[in-house]
ROTIVO-188050 format. One record per residue (C-alpha): x, y, z; residue number from 1. Coordinates in nm, 3 decimals, always signed. Layout:
N
+---------+---------+---------+-----+
!      xx !      yy !      zz !   i !
+---------+---------+---------+-----+
!       X !       Y !       Z ! NUM !
...
+---------+---------+---------+-----+
// end
This chain:
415
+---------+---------+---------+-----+
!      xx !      yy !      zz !   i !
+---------+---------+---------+-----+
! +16.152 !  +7.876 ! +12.849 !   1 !
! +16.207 !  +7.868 ! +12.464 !   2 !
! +16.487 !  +8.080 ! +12.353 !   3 !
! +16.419 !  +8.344 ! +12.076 !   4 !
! +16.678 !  +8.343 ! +11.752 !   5 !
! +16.780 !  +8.773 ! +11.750 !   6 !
! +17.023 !  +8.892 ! +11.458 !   7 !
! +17.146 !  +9.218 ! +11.511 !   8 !
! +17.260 !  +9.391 ! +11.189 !   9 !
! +17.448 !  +9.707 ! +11.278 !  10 !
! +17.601 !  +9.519 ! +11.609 !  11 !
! +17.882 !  +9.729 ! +11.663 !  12 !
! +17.735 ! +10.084 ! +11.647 !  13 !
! +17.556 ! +10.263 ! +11.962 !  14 !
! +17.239 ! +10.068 ! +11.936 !  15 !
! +17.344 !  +9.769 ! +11.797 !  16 !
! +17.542 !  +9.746 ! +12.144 !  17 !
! +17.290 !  +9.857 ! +12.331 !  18 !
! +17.069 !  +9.600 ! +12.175 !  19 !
! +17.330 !  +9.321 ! +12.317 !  20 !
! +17.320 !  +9.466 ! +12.675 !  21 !
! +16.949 !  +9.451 ! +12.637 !  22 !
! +16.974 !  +9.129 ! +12.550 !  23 !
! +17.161 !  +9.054 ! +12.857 !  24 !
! +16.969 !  +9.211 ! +13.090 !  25 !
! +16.601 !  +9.028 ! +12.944 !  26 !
! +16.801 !  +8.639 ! +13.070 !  27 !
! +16.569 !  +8.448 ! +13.215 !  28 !
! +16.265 !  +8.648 ! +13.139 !  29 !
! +16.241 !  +8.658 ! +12.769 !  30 !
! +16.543 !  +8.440 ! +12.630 !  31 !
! +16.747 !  +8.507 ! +12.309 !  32 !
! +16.953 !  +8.313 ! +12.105 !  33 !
! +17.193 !  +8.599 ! +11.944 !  34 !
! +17.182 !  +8.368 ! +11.587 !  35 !
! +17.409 !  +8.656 ! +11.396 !  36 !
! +17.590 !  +8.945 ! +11.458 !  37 !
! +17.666 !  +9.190 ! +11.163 !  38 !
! +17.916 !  +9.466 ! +11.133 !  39 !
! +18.054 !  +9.686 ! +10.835 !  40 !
! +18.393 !  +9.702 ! +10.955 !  41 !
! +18.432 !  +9.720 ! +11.351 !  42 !
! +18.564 !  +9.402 ! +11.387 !  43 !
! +18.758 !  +9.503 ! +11.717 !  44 !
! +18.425 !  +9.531 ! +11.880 !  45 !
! +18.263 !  +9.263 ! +11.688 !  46 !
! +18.547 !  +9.014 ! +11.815 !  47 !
! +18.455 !  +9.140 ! +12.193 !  48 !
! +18.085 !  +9.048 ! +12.079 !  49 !
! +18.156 !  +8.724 ! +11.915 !  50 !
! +18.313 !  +8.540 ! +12.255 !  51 !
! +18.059 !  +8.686 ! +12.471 !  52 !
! +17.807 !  +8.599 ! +12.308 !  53 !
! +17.902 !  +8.250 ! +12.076 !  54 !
! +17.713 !  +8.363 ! +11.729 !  55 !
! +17.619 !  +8.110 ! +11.475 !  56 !
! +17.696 !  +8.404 ! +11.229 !  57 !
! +17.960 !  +8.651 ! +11.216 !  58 !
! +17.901 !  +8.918 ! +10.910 !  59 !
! +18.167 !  +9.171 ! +10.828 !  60 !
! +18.057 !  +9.375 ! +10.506 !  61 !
! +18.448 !  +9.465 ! +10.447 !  62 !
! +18.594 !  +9.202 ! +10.287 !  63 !
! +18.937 !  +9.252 ! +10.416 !  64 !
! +18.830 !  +9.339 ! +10.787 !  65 !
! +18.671 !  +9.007 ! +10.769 !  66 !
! +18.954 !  +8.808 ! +10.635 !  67 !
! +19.126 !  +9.028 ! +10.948 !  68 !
! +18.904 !  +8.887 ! +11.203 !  69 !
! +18.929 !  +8.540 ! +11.096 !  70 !
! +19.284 !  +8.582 ! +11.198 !  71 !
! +19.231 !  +8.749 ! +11.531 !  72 !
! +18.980 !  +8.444 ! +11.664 !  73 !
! +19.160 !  +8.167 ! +11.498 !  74 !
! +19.126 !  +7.901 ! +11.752 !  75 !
! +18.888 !  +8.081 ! +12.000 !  76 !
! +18.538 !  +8.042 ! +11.842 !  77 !
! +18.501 !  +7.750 ! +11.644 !  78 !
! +18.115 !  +7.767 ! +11.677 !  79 !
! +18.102 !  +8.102 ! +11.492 !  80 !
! +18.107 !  +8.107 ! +11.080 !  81 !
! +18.271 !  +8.452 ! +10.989 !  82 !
! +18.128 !  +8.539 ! +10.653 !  83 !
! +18.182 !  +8.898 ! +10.440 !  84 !
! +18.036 !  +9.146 ! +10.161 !  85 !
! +17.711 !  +9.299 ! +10.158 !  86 !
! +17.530 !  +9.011 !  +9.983 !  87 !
! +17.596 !  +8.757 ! +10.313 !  88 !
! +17.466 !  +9.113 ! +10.539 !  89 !
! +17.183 !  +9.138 ! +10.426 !  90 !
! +17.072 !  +8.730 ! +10.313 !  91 !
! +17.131 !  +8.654 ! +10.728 !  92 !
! +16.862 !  +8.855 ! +10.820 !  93 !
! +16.632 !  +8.600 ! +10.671 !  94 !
! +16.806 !  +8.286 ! +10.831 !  95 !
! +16.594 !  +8.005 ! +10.920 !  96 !
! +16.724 !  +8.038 ! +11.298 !  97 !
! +16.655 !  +8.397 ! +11.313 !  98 !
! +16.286 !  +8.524 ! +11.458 !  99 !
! +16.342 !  +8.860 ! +11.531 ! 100 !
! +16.550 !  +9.069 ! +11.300 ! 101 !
! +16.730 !  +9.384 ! +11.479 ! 102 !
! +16.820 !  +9.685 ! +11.210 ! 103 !
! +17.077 !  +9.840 ! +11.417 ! 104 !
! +17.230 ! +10.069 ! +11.148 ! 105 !
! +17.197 ! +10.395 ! +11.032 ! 106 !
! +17.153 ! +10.538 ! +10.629 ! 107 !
! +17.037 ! +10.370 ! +10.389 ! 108 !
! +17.219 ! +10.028 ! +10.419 ! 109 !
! +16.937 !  +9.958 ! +10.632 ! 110 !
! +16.653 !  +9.902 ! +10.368 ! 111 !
! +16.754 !  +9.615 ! +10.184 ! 112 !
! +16.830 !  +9.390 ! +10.553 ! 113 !
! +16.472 !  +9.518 ! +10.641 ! 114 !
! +16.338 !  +9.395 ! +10.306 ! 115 !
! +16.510 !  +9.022 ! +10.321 ! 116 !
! +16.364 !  +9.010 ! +10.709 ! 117 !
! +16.017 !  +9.058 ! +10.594 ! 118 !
! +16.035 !  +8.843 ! +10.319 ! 119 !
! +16.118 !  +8.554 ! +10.488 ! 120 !
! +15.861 !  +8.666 ! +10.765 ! 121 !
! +16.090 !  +8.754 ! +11.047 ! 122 !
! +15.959 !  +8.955 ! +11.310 ! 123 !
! +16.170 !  +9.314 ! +11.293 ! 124 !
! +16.258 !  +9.572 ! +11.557 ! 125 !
! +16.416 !  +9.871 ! +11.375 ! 126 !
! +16.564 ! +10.203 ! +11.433 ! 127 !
! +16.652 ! +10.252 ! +11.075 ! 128 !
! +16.428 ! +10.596 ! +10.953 ! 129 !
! +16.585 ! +10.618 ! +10.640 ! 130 !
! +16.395 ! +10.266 ! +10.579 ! 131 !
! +16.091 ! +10.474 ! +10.640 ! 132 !
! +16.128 ! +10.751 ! +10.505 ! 133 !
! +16.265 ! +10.655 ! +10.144 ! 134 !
! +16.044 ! +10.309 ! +10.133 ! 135 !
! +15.784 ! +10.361 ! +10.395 ! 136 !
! +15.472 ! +10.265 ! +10.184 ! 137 !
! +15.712 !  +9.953 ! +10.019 ! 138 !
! +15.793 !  +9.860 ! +10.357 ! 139 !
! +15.462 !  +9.846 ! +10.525 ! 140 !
! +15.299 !  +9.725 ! +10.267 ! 141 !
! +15.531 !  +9.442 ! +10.225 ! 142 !
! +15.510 !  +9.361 ! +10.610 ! 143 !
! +15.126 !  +9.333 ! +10.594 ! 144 !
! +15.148 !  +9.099 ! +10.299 ! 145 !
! +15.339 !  +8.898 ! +10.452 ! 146 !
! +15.184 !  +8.917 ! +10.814 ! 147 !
! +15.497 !  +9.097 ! +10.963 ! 148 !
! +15.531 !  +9.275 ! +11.305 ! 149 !
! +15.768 !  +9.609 ! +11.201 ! 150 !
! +15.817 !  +9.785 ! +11.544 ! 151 !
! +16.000 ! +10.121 ! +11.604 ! 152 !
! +16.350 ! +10.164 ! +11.830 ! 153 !
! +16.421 ! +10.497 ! +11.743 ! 154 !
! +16.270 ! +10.693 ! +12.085 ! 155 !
! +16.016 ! +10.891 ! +11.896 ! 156 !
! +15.773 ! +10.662 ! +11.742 ! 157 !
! +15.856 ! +10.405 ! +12.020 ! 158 !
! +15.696 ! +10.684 ! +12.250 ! 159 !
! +15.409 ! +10.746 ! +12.026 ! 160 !
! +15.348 ! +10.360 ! +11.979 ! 161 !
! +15.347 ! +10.320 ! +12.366 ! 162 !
! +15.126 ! +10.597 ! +12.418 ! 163 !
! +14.846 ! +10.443 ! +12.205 ! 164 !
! +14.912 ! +10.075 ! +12.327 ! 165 !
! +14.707 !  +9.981 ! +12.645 ! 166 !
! +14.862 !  +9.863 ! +12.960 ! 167 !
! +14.617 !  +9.614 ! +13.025 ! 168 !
! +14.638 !  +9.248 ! +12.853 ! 169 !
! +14.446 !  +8.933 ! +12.860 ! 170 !
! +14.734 !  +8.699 ! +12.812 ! 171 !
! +14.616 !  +8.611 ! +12.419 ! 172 !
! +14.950 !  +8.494 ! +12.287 ! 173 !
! +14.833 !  +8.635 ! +11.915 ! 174 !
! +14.845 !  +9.014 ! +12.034 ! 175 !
! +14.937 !  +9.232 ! +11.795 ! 176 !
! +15.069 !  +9.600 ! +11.788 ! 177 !
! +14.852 !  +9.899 ! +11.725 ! 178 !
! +15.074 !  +9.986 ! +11.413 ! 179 !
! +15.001 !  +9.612 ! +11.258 ! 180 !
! +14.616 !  +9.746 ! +11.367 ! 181 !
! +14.641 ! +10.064 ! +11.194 ! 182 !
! +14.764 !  +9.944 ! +10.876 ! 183 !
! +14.461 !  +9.718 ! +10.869 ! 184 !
! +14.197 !  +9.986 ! +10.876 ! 185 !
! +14.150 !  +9.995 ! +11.302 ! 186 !
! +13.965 ! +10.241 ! +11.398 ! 187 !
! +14.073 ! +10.510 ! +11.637 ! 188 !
! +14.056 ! +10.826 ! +11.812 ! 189 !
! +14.415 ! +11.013 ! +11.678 ! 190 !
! +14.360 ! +11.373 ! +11.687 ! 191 !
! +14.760 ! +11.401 ! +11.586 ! 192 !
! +15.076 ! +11.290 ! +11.687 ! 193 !
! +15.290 ! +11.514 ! +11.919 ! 194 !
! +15.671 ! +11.497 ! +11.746 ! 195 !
! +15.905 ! +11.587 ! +12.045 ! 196 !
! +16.258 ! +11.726 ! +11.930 ! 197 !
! +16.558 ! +11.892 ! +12.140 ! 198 !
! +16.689 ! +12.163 ! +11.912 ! 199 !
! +17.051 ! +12.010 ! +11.874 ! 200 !
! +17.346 ! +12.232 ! +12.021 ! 201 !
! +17.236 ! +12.513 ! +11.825 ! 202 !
! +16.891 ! +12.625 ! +11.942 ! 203 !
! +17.007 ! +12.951 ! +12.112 ! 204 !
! +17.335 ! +13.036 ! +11.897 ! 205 !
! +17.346 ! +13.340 ! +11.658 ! 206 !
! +17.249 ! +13.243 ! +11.307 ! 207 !
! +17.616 ! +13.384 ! +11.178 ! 208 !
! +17.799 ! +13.181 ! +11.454 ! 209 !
! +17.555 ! +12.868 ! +11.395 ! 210 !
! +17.620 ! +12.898 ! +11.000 ! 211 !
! +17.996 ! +12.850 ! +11.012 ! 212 !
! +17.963 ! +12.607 ! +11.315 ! 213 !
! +18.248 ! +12.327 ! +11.332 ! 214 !
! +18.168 ! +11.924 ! +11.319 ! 215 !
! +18.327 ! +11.957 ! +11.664 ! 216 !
! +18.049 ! +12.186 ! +11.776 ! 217 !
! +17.732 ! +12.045 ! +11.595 ! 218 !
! +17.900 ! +11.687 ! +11.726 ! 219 !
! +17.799 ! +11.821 ! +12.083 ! 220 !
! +17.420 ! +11.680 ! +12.145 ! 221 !
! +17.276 ! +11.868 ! +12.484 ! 222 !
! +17.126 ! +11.542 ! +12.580 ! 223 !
! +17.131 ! +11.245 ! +12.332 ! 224 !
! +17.478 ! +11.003 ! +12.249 ! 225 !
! +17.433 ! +10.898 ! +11.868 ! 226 !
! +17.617 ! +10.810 ! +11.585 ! 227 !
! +17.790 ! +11.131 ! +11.373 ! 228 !
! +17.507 ! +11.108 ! +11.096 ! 229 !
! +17.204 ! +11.149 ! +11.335 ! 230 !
! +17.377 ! +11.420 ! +11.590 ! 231 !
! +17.500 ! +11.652 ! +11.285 ! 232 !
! +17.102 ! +11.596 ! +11.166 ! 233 !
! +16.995 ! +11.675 ! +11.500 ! 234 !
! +17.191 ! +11.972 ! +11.492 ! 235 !
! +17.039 ! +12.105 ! +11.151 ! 236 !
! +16.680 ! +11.936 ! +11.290 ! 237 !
! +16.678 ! +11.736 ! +10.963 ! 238 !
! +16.643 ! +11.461 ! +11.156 ! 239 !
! +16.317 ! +11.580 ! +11.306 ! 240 !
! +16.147 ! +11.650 ! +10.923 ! 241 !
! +16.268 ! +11.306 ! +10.840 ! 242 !
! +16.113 ! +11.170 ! +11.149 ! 243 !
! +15.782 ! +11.359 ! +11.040 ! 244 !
! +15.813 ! +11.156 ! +10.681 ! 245 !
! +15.904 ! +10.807 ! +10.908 ! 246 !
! +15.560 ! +10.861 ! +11.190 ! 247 !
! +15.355 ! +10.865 ! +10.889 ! 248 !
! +15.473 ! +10.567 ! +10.735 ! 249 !
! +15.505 ! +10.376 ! +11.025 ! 250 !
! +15.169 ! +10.425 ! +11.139 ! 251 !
! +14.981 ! +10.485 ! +10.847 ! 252 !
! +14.893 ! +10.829 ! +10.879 ! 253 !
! +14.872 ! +11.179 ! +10.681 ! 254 !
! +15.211 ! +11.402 ! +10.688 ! 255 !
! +14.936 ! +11.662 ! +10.809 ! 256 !
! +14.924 ! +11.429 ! +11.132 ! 257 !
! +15.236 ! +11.476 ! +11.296 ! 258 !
! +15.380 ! +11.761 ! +11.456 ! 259 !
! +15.688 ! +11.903 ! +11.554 ! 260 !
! +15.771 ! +12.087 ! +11.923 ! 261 !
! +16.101 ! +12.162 ! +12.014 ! 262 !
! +16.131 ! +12.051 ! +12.415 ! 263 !
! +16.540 ! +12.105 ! +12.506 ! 264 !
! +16.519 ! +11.823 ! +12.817 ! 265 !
! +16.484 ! +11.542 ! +12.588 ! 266 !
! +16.253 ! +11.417 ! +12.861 ! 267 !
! +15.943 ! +11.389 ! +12.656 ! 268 !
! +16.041 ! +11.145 ! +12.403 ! 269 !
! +15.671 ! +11.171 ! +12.202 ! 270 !
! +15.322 ! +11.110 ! +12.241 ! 271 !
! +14.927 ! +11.151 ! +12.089 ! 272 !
! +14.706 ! +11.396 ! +12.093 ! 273 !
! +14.348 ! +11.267 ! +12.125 ! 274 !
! +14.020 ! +11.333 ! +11.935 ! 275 !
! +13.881 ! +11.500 ! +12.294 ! 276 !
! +14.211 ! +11.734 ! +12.316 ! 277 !
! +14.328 ! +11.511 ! +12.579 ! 278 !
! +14.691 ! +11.404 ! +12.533 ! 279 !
! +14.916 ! +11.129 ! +12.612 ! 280 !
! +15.320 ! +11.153 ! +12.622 ! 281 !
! +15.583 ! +10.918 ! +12.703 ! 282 !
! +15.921 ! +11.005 ! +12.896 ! 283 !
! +16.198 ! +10.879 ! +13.033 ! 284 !
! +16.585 ! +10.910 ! +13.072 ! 285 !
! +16.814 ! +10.993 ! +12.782 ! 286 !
! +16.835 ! +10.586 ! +12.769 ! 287 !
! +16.800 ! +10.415 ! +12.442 ! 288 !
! +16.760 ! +10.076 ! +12.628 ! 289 !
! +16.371 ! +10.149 ! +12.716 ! 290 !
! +16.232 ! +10.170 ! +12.341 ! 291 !
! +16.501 !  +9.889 ! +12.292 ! 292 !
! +16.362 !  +9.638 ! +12.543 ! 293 !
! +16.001 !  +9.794 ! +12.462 ! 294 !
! +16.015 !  +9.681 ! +12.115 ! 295 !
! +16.209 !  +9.331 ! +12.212 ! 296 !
! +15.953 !  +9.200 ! +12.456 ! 297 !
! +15.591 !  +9.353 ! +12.398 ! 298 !
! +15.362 !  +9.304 ! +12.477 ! 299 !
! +15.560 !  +9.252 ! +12.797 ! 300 !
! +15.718 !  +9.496 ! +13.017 ! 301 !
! +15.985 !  +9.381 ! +13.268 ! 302 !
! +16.199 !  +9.536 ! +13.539 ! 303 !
! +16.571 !  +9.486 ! +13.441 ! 304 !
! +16.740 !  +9.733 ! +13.642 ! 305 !
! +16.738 ! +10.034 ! +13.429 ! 306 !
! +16.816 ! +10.380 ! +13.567 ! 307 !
! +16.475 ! +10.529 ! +13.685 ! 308 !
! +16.341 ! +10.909 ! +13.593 ! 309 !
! +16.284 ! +11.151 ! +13.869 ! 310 !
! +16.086 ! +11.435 ! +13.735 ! 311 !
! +16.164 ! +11.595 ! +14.110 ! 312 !
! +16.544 ! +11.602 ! +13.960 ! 313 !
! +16.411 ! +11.710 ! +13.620 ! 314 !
! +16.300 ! +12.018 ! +13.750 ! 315 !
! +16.154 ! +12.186 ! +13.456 ! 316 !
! +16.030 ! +12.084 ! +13.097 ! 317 !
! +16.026 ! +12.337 ! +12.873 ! 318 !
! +15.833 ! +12.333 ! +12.513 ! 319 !
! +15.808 ! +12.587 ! +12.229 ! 320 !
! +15.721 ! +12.606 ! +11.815 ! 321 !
! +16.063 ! +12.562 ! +11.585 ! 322 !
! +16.207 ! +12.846 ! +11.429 ! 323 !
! +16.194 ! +12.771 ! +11.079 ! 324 !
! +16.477 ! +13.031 ! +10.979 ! 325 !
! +16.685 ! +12.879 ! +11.177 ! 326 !
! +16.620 ! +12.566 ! +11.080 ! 327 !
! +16.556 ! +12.530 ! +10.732 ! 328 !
! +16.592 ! +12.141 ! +10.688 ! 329 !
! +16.261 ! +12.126 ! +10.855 ! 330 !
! +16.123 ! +12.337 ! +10.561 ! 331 !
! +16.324 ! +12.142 ! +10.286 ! 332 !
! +16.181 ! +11.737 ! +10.469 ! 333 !
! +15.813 ! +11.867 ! +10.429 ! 334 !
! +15.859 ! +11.935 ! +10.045 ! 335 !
! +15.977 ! +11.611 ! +10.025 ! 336 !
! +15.750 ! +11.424 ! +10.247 ! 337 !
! +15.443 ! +11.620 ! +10.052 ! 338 !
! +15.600 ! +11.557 !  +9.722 ! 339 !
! +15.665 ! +11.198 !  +9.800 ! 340 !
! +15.743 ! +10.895 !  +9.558 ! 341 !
! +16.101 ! +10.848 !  +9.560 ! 342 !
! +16.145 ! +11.245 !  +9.714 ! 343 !
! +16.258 ! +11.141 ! +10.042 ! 344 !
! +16.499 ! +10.893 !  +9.906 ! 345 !
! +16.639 ! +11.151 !  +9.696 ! 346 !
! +16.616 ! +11.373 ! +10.052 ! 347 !
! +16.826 ! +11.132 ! +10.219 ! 348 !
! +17.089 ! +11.020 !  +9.975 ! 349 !
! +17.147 ! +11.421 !  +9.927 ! 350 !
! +17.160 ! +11.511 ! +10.325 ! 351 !
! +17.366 ! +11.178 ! +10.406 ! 352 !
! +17.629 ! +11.306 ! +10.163 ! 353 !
! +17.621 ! +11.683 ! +10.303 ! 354 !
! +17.688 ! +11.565 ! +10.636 ! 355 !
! +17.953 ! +11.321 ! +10.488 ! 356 !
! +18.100 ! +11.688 ! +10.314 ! 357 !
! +18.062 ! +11.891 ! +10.657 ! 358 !
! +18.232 ! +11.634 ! +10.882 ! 359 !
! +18.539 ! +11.595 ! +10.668 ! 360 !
! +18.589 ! +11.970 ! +10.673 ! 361 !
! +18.446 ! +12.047 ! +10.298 ! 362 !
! +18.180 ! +12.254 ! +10.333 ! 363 !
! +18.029 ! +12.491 ! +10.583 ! 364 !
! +17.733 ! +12.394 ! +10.852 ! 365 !
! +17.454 ! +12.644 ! +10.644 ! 366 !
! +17.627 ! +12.485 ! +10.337 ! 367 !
! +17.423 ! +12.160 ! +10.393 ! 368 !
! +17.066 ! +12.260 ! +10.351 ! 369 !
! +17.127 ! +12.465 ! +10.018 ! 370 !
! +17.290 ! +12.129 !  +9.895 ! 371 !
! +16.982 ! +11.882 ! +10.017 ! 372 !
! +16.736 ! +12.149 !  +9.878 ! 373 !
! +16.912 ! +12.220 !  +9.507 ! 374 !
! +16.957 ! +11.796 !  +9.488 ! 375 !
! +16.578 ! +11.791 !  +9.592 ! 376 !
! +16.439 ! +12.081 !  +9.364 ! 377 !
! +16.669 ! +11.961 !  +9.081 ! 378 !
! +16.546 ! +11.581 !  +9.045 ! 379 !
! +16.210 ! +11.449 !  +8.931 ! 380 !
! +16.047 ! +11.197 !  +9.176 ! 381 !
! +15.899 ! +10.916 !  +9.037 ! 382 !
! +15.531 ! +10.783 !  +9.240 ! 383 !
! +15.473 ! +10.463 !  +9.352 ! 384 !
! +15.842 ! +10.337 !  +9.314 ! 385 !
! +15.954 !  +9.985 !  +9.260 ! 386 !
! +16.299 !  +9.888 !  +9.527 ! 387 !
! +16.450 !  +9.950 !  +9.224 ! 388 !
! +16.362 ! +10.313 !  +9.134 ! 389 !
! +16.424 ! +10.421 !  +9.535 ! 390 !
! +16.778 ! +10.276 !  +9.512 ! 391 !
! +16.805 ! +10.473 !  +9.168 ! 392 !
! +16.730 ! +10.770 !  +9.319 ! 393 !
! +16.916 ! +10.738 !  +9.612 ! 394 !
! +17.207 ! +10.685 !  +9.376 ! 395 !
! +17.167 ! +10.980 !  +9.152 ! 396 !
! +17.074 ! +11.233 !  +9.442 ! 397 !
! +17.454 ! +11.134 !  +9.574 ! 398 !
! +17.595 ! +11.190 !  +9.248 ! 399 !
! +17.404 ! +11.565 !  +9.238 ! 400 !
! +17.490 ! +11.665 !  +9.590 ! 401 !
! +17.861 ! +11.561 !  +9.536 ! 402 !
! +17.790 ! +11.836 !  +9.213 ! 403 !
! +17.665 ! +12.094 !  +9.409 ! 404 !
! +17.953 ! +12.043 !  +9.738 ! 405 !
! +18.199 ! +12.110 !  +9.500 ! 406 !
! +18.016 ! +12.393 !  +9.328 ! 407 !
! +18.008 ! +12.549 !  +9.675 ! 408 !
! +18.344 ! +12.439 !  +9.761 ! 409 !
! +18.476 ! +12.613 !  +9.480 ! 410 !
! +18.296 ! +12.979 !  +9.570 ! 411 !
! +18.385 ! +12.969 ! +10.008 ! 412 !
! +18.761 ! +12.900 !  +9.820 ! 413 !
! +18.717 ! +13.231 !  +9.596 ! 414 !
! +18.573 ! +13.388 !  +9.922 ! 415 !
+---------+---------+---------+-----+
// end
């Protein structure tokens, strides 16, 4: 069996390590050569990864943490080049030895990576939204110029995607995904698309109690394990109106097309309603690994041991409309996603920097949405952006939200 070239950039985080157990699991089925590993500065975990699994590449973005791990694995893997800085991070996602390109991180460190990958015509699994949502139309249209497969990780639009893929295939080598089919004009019978979200820790808590909230407490997801940045957005549902702005550009389809349900079981991961009303939903355990191996090996599906769902243990799935008041980030996403351009680049560099603010203590949980939505009402977006003009804006919405934390900052202090 030929072996597949995999880089994994974002190796060390949750699903860059669930990626590698993936990996593991797919041996002697579907066969990967892990070609590069990439870290920002985790090198204890990246050393663990780099003698399991004998990388060509090694990439530590810190330059001194990679300096650090040269040290640490002098003499014990020769066949591994350890290179550093943000430049070498992002150019070995377009290696010639690499096929499929994983973007494992979070933020927006994950748009240039997903850029070099589809420039050199690398096939890319991603779980990167902020890709999406502040370059979605770059990014798509890129990958169809260049004849690139882009498939989803993150659980939502993984569950959509396999909801609208059929089950049944002929064996044509040349298959490709309904998203590459969408973005070339397929037709289809999408009614809309059914945008499954738990509610975060906060879906019953008094709005007083839920507005001075502690990291500690919004850090406590009901059902998912994530990184801080996508449980403290959970917790606010920001990460559900970005995931609104992400469906659409992934798949091509009007903002008007996707809607949001809040189900607390995190059973339901997504799914499509159909032209006839009938719908189709995907579930499964709280398990990252099944979009994960779903987006490594389609159009195959393999057994590999995974833990099974028994709805008879489920008991009950419950589903009901979000609560707008109460979450107000869902509000603030849709201006952006509506306003577009470079407004959900200027949503994301704002809200990354309000979590940043709230986890270190600096300002309150309710603080964050007045932040994301002054940065957002404050800053003109500019249409049909170049790379460029996105990365601008990203810039300048961190320099106005670190503005308005301390404005804020400076009035809980007088209060």
């Amino acid at each position: 069996m030929e072996r597949t070239g995999i880089a994994v950039h974002g190796s060390t985080g949750s699903i860059g390590t669930q990626t590698l157990d993936v990996v593991k699991r797919l041996r002697g089925r579907l066969d990967f050569d892990v070609v590069a590993l990439v870290c920002n500065s985790n090198i204890r975990v990246m050393e663990t990864q780099i003698l399991e699994h004998r990388p060509k590449y090694a990439v530590v973005a810190d330059e001194a943490k990679a300096a650090e791990l040269r040290q640490r694995l002098s003499g014990k893997a020769a066949g591994t080049e350890i290179l550093s800085g943000q430049e070498n991070a992002t150019a070995v996602c377009g290696y010639e030895e690499v096929e499929v390109d994983v973007i494992a991180t979070a933020g927006f460190a994950g748009l240039e990576p997903t850029l070099m990958a589809i420039e050199k015509g690398k096939r890319i699994a991603t779980a990167n939204k902020e890709t999406f949502l502040a370059a979605g139309k770059l990014v798509m249209d890129a990958a169809k110029r260049k004849g690139v497969e882009v498939l989803p990780i993150d659980s939502e639009p993984s569950a959509m995607w396999q909801c609208l893929e059929p089950e049944v295939w002929d064996g044509n080598e040349e298959r490709h995904s309904v998203i590459w089919n969408l973005h070339r004009g397929a037709d289809n019978f999408i009614n809309y698309f059914l945008l499954t979200g738990s509610g975060g820790p906060f879906l019953r808590t008094d709005l007083k109690e839920m507005d001075r909230a502690t990291p500690e407490q919004a850090l406590k997801h009901p059902t998912w394990s994530m990184g801080s940045l996508i449980t403290t957005r959970s917790a606010t549902m920001m990460n559900k109106g970005m995931e609104r702005i992400e469906t659409s550009a992934i798949f091509g389809v009007p903002l008007d097309m996707v809607r949001v349900v809040i189900h607390p079981q995190s059973i339901v991961h997504s799914g499509v309603v159909l032209r006839d009303g009938s719908q189709k939903v995907q579930q499964g355990p709280h398990d990252m690994r099944y979009p994960i191996q779903y987006s490594l090996s389609f159009p195959y599906r393999f057994d590999t041991g995974l833990p099974g769902l028994r709805l008879s243990e489920v008991g009950r799935l419950d589903f009901e409309e979000p609560d707008q008041n109460r979450f107000p980030c869902l509000r603030i996403a849709e201006k952006a996603g509506r306003t577009g351009g470079t407004a959900p680049a200027i949503l994301n560099g704002a809200d990354e920097t309000a979590v940043d603010a709230f986890l270190k203590g600096r300002i309150h949980f309710g603080d964050m949405p007045k932040v994301v939505e002054a940065v957002l009402d404050s800053c003109t977006a500019v249409q049909n952006p170049t790379l460029k003009q996105i990365t601008d804006a990203d810039r300048n919405s961190r320099e106005r939200a670190a503005e308005e934390i301390e404005g804020i900052r400076r009035t809980n202090n007088r209060t």
